[in-house]
N, C-alpha and C positions, 0 to 999 in steps of 0.2 A: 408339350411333349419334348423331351430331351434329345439328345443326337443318336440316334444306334452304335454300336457296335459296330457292323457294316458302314454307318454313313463316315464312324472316326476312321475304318480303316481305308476306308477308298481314298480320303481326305491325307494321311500319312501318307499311303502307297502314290501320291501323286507328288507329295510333299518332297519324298526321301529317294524317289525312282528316276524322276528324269531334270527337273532343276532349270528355273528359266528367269528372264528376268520380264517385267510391263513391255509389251513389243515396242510401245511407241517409244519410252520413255527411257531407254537407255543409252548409253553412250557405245559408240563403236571402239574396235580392238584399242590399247592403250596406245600415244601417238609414238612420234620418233621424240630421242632427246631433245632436241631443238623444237620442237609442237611442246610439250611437255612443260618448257618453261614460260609458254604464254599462259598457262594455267591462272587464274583469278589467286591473287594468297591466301584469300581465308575462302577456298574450295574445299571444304572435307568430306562433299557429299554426292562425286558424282558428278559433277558439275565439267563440261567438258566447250571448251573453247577455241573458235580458234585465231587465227592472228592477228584480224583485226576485233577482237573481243566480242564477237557474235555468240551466244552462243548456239549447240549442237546439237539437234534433237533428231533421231533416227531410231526405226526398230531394229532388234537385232538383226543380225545375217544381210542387213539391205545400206544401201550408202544411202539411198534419199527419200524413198517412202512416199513415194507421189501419190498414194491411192489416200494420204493424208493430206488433198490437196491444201486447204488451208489450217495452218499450224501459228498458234501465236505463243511464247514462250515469255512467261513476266519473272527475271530472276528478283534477287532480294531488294535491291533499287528500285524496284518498278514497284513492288509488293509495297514497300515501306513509303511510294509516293501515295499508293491509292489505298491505305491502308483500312481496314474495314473490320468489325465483327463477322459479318455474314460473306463466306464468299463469292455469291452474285454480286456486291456490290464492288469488289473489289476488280471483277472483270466485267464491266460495266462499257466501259469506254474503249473496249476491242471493238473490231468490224463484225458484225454480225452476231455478238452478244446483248442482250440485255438480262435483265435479273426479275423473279416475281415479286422481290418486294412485298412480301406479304404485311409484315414489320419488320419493324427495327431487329428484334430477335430471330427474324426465318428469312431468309431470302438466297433463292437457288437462281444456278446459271440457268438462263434461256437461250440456245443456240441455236438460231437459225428460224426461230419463232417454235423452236420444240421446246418441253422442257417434262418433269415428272418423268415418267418412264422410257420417253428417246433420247435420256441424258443422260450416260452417266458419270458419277462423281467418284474418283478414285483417289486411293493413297497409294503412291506406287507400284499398282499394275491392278491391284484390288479392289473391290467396292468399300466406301466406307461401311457398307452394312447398320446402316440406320434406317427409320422413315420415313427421308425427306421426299423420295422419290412418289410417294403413298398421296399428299396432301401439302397443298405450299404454308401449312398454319407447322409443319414440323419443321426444325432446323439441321442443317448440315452438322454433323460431327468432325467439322474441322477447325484448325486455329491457325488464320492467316500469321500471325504474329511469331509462332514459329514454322512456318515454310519456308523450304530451303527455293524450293522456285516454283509455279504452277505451269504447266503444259496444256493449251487451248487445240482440241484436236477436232478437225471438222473435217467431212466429205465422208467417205465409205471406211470412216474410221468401227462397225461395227464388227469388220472382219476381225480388228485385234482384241476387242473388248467384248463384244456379245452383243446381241440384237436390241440389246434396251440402249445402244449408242447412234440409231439409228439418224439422231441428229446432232451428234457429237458427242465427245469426252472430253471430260477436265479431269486432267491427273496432278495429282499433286506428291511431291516429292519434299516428305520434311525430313527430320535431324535426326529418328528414331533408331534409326540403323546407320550405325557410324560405315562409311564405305572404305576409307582411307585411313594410314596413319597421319597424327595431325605433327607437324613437324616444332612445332613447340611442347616444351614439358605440359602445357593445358593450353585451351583453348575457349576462349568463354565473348558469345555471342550477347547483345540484351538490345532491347527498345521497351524507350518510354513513352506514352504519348497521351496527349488531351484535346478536346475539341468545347466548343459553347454547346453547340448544338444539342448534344445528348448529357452533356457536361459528363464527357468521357476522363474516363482515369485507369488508365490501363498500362501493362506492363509484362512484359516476356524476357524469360530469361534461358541459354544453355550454355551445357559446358560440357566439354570434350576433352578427356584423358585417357592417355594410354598407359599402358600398366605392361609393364616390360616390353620384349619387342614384337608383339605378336598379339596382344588383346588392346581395345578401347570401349571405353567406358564412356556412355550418353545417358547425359539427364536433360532435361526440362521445363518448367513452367507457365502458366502466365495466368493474370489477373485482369478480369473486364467488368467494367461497373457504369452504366449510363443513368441518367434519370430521363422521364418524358421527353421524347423527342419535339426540337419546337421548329414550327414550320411557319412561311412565310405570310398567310395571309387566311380565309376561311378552313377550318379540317373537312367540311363536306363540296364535294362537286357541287355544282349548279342545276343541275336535272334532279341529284336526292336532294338537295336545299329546299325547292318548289314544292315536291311532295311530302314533306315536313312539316311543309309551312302550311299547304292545302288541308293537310291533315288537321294540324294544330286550328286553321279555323271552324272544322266540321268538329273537332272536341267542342270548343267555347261554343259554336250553336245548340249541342246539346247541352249545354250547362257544366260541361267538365273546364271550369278554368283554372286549377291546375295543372289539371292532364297536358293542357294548352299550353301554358307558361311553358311546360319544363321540354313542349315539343320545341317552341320559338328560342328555351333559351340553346337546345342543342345543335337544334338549325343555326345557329348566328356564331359558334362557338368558334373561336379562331387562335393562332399563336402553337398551338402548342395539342399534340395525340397524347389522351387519357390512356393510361394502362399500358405504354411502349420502353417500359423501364428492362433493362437486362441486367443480368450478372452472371457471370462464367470465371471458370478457373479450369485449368489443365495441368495434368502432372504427365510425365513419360518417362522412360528409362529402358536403355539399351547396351548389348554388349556384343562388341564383333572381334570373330579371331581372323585376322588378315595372314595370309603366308603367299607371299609372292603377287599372284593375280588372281587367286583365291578369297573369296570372302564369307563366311560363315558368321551370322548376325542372329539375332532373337530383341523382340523388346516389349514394354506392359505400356500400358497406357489408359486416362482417365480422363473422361470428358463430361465436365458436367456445368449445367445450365438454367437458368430460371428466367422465363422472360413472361411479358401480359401481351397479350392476344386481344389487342384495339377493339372494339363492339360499333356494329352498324349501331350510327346514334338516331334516335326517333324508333327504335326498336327495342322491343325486349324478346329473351330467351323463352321461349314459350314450352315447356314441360311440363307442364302442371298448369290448372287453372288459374282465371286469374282472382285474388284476395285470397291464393294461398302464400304472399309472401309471410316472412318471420315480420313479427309487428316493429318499427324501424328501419325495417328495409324497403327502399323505395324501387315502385315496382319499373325493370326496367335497369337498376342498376348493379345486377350481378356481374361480377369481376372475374373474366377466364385467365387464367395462366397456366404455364406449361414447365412442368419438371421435368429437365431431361436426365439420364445419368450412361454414360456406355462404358463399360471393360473392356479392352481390347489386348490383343495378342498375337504378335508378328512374329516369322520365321523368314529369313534369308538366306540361301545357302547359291553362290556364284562362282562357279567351277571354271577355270582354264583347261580344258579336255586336248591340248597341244596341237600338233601340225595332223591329224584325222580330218577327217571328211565333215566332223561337227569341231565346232572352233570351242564353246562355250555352252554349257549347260547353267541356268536356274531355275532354283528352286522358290516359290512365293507362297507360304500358307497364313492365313488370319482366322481367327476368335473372334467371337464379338460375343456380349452380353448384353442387350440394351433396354433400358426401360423409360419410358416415356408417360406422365402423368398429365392429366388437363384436370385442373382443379376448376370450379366453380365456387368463387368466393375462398372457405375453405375446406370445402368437400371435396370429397373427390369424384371427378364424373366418369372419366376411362381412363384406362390403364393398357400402354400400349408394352408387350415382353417378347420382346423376339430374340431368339437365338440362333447364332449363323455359323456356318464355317464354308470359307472359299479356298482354294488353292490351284496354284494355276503354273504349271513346270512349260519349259520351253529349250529347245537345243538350236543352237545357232549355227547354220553352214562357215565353213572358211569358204575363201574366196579363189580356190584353186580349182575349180568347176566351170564348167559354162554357165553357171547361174549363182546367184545367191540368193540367202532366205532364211528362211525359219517353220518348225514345226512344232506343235506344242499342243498339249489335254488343259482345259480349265471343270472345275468341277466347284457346284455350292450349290450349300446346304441352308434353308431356311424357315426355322420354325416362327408361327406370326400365330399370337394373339392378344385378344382386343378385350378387355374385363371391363364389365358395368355396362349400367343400365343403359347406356348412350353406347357402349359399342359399336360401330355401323357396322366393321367388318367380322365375318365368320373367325374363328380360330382357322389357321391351315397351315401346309406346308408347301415348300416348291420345293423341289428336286431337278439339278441342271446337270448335266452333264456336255462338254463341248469338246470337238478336235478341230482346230485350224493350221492353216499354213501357211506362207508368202514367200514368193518367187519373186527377183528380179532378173532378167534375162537383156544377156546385151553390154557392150563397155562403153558403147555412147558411141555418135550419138542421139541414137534414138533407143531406147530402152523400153523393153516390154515388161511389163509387174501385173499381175497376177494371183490374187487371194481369196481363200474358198474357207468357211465353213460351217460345221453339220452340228445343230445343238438339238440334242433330246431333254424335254422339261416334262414332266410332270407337278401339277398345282392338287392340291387335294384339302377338302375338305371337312373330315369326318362327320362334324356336328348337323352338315347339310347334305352329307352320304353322296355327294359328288367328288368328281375325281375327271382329271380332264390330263391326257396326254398329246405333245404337239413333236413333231418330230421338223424341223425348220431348215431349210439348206438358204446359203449366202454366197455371193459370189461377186468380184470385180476385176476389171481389165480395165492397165493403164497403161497408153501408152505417150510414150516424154520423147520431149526434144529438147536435146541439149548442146544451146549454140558454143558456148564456152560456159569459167565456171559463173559467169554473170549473168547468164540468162537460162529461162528452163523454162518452158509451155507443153501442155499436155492435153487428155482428155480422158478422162475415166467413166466405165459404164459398170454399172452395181444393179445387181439386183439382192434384196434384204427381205427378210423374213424373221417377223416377232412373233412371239405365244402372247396370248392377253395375261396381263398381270391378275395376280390373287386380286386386289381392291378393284381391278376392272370386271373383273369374273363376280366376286362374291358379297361386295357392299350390298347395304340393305338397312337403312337407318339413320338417327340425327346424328351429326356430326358439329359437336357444339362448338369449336374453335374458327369451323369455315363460317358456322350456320348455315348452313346448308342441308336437305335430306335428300343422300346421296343412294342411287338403286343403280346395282350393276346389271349386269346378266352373264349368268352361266353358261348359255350357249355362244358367245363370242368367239368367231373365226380366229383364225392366223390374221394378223394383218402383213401385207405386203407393202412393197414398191418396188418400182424401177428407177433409176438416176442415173441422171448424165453430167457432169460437171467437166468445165472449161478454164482452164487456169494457165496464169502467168507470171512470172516473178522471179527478180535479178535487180540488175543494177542498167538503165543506160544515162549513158552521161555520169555526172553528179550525181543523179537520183536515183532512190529505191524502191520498190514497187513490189505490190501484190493483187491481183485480184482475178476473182475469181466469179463464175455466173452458173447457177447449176438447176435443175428441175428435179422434182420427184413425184410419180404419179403413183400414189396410193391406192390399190386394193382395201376395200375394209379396213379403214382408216376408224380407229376408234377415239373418240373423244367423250368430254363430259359438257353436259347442257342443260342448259333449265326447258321444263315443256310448260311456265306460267300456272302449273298446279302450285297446293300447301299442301304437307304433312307435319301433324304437330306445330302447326304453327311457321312453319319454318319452307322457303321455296323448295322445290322438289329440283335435282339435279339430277340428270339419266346418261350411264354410259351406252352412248349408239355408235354404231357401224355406217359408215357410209364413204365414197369411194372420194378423193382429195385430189386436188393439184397442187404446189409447193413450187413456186419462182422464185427466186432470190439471187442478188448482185451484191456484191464486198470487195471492198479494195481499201487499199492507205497508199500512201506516195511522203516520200520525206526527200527533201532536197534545200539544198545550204542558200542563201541566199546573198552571203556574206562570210569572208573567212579572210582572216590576218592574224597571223603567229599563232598564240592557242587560244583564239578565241573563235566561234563557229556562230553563224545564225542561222537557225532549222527551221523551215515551213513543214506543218505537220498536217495533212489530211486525211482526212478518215470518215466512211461513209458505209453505208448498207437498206439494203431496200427489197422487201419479201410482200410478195401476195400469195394467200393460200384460201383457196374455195372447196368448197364441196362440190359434189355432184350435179346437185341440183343447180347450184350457180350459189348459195349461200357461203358467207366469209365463213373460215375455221373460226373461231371462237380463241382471243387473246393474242393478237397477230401484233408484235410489235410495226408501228410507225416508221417510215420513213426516216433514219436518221443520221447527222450530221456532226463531224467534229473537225474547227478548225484551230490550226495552235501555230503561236512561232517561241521559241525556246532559241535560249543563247547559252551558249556552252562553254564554258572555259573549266581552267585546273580547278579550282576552286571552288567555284559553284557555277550552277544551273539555274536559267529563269526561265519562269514558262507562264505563258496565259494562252487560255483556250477559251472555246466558243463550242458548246457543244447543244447542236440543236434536235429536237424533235418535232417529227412532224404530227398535223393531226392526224385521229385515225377514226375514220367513220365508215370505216367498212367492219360491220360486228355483225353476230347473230340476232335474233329475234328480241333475247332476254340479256343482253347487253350493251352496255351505256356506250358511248361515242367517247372522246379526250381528246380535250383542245393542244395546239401545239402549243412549243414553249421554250425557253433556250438558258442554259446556265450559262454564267463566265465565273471561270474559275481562275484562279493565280497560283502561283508556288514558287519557292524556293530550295535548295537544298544545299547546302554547304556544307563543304568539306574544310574544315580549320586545318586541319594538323597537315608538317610538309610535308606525309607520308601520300595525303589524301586517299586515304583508303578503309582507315581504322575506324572513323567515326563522322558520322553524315548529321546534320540537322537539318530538317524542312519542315518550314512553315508558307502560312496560305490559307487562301480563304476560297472556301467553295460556295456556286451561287452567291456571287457576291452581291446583285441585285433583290436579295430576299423571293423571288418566285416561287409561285405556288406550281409542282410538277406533279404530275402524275404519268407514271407506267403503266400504260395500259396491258401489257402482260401478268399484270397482279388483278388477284381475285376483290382485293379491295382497296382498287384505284378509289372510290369514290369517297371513300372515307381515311385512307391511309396513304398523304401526300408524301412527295419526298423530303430531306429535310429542307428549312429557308437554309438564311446567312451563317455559315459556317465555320469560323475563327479555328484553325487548328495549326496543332504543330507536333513531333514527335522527334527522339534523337535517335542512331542506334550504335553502339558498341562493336569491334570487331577484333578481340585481341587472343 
């Protein structure tokens, strides 16, 4: 089903009527001349700093946004050290992130042990409007390689983003919409980079021109190409090893001994994940007319991707009997992969509205086309076509009031369906409509803030003649103490309300890329929570610090789980209701341990630790470990050394139908050096991850047990900045 009439023009009238920019993710009014020139040089995007080169992340109308208690910001230096295909992996090693790791080709942020629908993943204030959210076997529609910075937003970040943020947002902020004029006749961005591991060969290029005094022109690209990913030691855990091998000796008793062989030789398989090859490229192109503090942007873009979807090995795909394979094909070895391809379409329009009572208006509308193919060898088994449109307007108070803030409609549109014989999910639609606001009251220093809001959804699904409306209100209170500008401790209380998503409502069916047969239910409440979080963060002494300790107790907390049934072959997975607990602690501390002229030595640590149960007293299902990261890095003009210690711990608190994971610890090294005397224009880092070859597993992935992380790591990458 295509967009209405009605749905295009609601979508417009939100577009063209009040005009806002991502709450979180903007930069406050432009600075004074003297702020202004601490600006980074090749900033063309936005990008806001201040004097000692931190930089700026605030939603409109507010100076500090504490109901975002933990915020982590990776600009292009940090992106280009942890540089990645997928980007869970690239925030990986923040406090209170991990990744699903599905493969090498899909791996989404996990924050806070949420991930799939209490996460969401944005481009500049909007959803990427892909499927990743749906199933950890689909990939993010982003490309780290050109973002301009990524935005880690956690605590009662739902109020600016919408109820599927319930455990945070990553926003991401690329090059598509030029903000700025660039102060050179062009302006041309690139990195190259390679690694052993994937035997990566990748490459990103932009470039930024302006075309008289009042327009600029953005384009560009990038090229990603891995082969099998090779890992340190066995591809199978030690729990499916056993049963592999129990297996394979109950073949050879019946007399199957090749059955047997090919289970012994999968079970022993080591070095190296069958079918984890990727390839991606992206195009983009954009054009903005700038007139003073005005910004008016539009831009296309193209994502597209082919990766293989790893197979539990000692398994086969069961759809068919068995001795119906094709005579040559051995039963057991059909090859899943996954085409992706998405259209996209941005509108930006940022208004200077003067000395009024509202300071700045924007506007944010996106497009999306996106189609999503799982081949089976080379048939095709489903075919995923959704069609989106979001748009999301906001007006930002000046600060000539007793309070500051922001007001703002977000509105999206989402057609979902699912072709072929494997389909799990119904055809449907969602229908969202949202109004929020945020208040900060107070000049310090104790400040109250204050954000509320009301989303009406409807999910529908014709082919199954249900139709389900949820009407959701949201709400937090925060209140800050701010001793000077080096210190700030607070306490926020939230309470949040999500609608069940269409794949939580309407699956029903194999789903061959998880293997999995995934059954939702239609009747699925509103899920709730309450939250409290406790937070602190500034500077004392030398050192910098953040952390943070927060709970959330869940109403009708929905998840997926196995009930140790088959269908088709295949374990039965069931979305259930039932009521949660959520603890979790995060912090980092950085402090010098050494400094003479310009040289620095940084102690770097970094830590997080979440339990979350159910009702009954059973683990949630996928709850990242306990984990650790220690580092000291030496700083100078020229280059940067770093080696770290980044530890996991075990996790043997799991549900009924899943496996346990042993602890485990990388040590990673790097460099990065800046040649040129400008030290600015062109960075090289190289470095070896996991440098001990370790075999690791995430237990936040659906398939820790067969899809490790990578071993020994050899990599390096340059980037351009002229």
């Amino acid at each position: 089903m295509k967009p209405t009439t009605s749905h295009l023009a609601l979508a417009t009238a939100l577009s063209l009527g009040l005009i806002t920019t991502p709450a979180a993710a903007q930069a406050q009014a432009e600075p004074d001349s003297d702020q202004a020139e601490e600006r980074l040089a090749d900033d063309l995007h936005n990008r806001q700093v201040d004097a000692e080169g931190n930089i700026i992340v605030s939603a409109a109308g507010l100076e500090q946004l504490d109901v975002l208690a933990g915020t982590s910001v990776l600009d292009i230096e940090d992106i280009q050290k942890n540089l990645n295909g997928q980007i869970g992996e690239v925030l990986a090693k923040l406090p209170g992130v991990s990744a699903t790791s599905f493969s090498p080709g899909a791996s989404r942020p996990v924050l806070r042990g949420f991930q799939g629908e209490r996460v969401r993943i944005l481009v500049d204030g909007l959803g990427t409007a892909d499927v990743s959210n749906t199933s950890a076997d689909h990939a993010t529609t982003i490309e780290p390689l050109t973002t301009e910075r990524i935005e880690v937003l956690r605590g009662p970040a739902v109020l600016l983003f919408g109820s599927q943020a319930i455990g945070g947002a990553v926003n991401v902020i690329d090059k598509r919409i030029p903000r700025r004029m660039p102060d050179e006749a062009l302006h041309f961005d690139a990195i190259v980079a390679a690694d052993t591991a994937s035997d990566l060969r990748n490459l990103g290029a932009s470039l930024d021109l302006p075309l008289g005094n009042s327009f600029v022109f953005h384009v560009d690209g990038s090229y990603r190409n891995t082969n099998d990913l090779e890992i340190g030691g066995f591809q199978i855990a030690p729990e499916l090893r056993a049963e592999i091998l129990e297996l394979a000796d109950e073949e050879e008793a019946e007399g199957e001994v090749e059955e047997a062989a090919e289970l012994r030789e999968a079970a022993e398989a080591r070095g190296v994940i069958p079918n984890s090859a990727t390839e991606t490229w992206t195009a983009n192109a954009g054009l903005s007319f700038i007139s003073g503090n005005n910004v008016f942007g539009a831009s296309i873009g193209f994502y597209d991707t082919d990766y293989g979807v790893p197979g539990r090995p000692g398994t086969e795909h069961a759809h068919g009997e068995e001795g119906e394979e094709e005579e040559g094909e051995e039963e057991g070895e059909e090859i899943v992969t996954i085409g992706l391809e998405q259209f996209r379409a941005d509108f930006l329009a940022d208004l200077d509205l003067g000395d009024g009572f509202f300071e700045r208006l924007k506007i944010r509308f996106g497009y999306s086309d996106y189609t999503h193919t799982e081949f089976e060898g080379d048939e095709v088994g489903t075919v995923f076509d959704v069609e989106s449109l979001e748009a999301r307007v906001e007006l930002s108070q000046s600060e000539t009031g007793p309070s500051r803030g922001s007001i703002g409609l977000q509105y999206t549109y989402r057609d979902f369906q699912a072709i072929g014989e494997e389909a799990f999910v119904a055809p449907n639609i969602t229908d969202q409509f949202a109004l929020f606001a945020l208040q900060e009251f107070g000049p310090g220093p104790i400040q109250l803030e204050a954000a509320g809001r009301v989303e009406f959804t409807d999910v529908s699904s014709q082919e199954l003649g249900v139709s389900r409306d949820f009407t959701n209100f949201s709400g937090a209170l925060g209140l800050v103490y701010e001793a000077d500008d080096a210190f700030r401790a607070g306490v926020n209380v939230s309470r949040v309300e999500r609608a069940p998503a269409a794949e939580e409502l309407f699956a029903n069916g194999p789903h061959i890329a998880t293997q999995q047969f995934e059954i939702g239910d239609t009747t699925l409440a509103t899920e709730s929570a309450w939250g409290v979080e406790a937070f602190a963060r500034g500077q004392v002494g030398p050192a910098t610090f953040s952390l943070a300790v927060y709970n959330q107790w869940f109403d009708d907390y929905i998840f997926l789980s196995g009930n140790g049934e088959e269908e088709d072959g295949l374990p039965v997975f069931v979305f259930l209701q039932d009521d949660a607990d959520y603890f979790g602690i995060e912090g980092e501390v950085q402090f010098p341990l050494f400094k003479n002229g310009g040289m620095e030595l940084l102690a770097d640590l970094r830590g997080s630790y979440i339990q979350a149960e159910l009702d009954d007293g059973t683990a949630v299902p996928r709850i990242p470990p306990i984990e650790l990261l220690g580092a000291l890095e030496l700083q100078t003009d020229a280059f940067d050394a770093r080696a770290e210690v980044q530890w996991f711990g075990e996790q043997d608190e799991v549900d009924a139908f899943e496996t346990e994971t042993d602890a485990f610890a990388f040590v990673n090294l790097s460099v990065a050096w800046r040649p040129l005397p400008s030290r600015e224009n062109v960075t090289l880092v190289v470095g070896v991850d996991n440098l001990f070859d370790v075999v690791g597993r995430r237990h936040a992935s659906f398939t820790k047990d067969f899809v490790p992380l990578a071993g020994r790591n050899l990599k390096a990458n340059v980037r351009f900045s002229f």
